[in-house]
C-alpha positions in Angstrom: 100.1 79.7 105.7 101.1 77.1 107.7 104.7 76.6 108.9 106.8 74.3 107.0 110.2 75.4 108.9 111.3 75.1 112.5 112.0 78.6 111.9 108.9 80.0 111.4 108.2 81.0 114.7 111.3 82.7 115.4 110.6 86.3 116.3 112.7 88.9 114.3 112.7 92.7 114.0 111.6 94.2 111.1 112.2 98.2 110.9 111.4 100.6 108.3 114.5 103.1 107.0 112.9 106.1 106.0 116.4 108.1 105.3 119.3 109.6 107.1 121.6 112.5 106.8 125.1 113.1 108.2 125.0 116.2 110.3 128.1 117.7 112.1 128.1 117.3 116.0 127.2 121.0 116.2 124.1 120.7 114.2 123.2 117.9 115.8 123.7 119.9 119.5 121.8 122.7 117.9 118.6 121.0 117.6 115.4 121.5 119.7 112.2 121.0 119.9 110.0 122.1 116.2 113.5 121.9 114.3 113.2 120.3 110.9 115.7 119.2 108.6 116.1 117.2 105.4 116.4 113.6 104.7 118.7 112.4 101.8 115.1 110.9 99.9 112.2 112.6 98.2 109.0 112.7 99.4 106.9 109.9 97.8 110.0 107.9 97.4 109.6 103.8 98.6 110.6 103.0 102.2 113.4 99.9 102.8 111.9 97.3 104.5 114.9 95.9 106.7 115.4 92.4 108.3 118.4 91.9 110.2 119.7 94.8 108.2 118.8 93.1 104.9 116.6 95.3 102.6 113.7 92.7 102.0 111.1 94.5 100.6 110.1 98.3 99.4 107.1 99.8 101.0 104.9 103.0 101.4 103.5 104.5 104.4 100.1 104.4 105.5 97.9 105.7 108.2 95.4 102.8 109.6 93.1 104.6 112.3 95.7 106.5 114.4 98.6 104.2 113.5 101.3 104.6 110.9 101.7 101.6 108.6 103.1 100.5 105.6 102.1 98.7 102.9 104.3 96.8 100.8 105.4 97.4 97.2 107.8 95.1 96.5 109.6 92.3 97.6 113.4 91.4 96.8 113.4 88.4 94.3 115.6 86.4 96.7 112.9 86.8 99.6 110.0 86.4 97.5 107.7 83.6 98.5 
């Protein structure tokens, strides 16, 4: 796809939010190394796909070789090509 904006070269960051959880100070201080602990999404559940904070796409993890991945599932309908 060639670029038709003087845009398109722009670098941006894109990050993958996998889930959070709130988690009082204490807990927080109380964790070390092999400590697990919930996220607020089930496993199996799509990944956000964030740009600038915008949610752009869902997506689903992979594992390429030795790298994690993702693959995408969906894109938003205002970001769709």
């Amino acid at each position: 796809m060639e670029p038709t904006e003087p845009f398109d070269y722009l670098p941006v960051i894109v990050e993958v939010h996998v889930g959070s959880r709130e988690m009082a100070v204490e807990e927080l201080l109380q964790l070390e190394p092999g400590a697990v602990f919930t996220l607020d999404r089930s496993a199996g559940e799509m990944l956000d796909v964030l740009v600038a904070g915008v949610r752009v796409a869902s997506a689903e993890v992979v594992v390429t070789e030795d790298r994690l991945g993702v693959r995408i599932t969906e894109c938003e309908e205002e970001n769709a090509a």
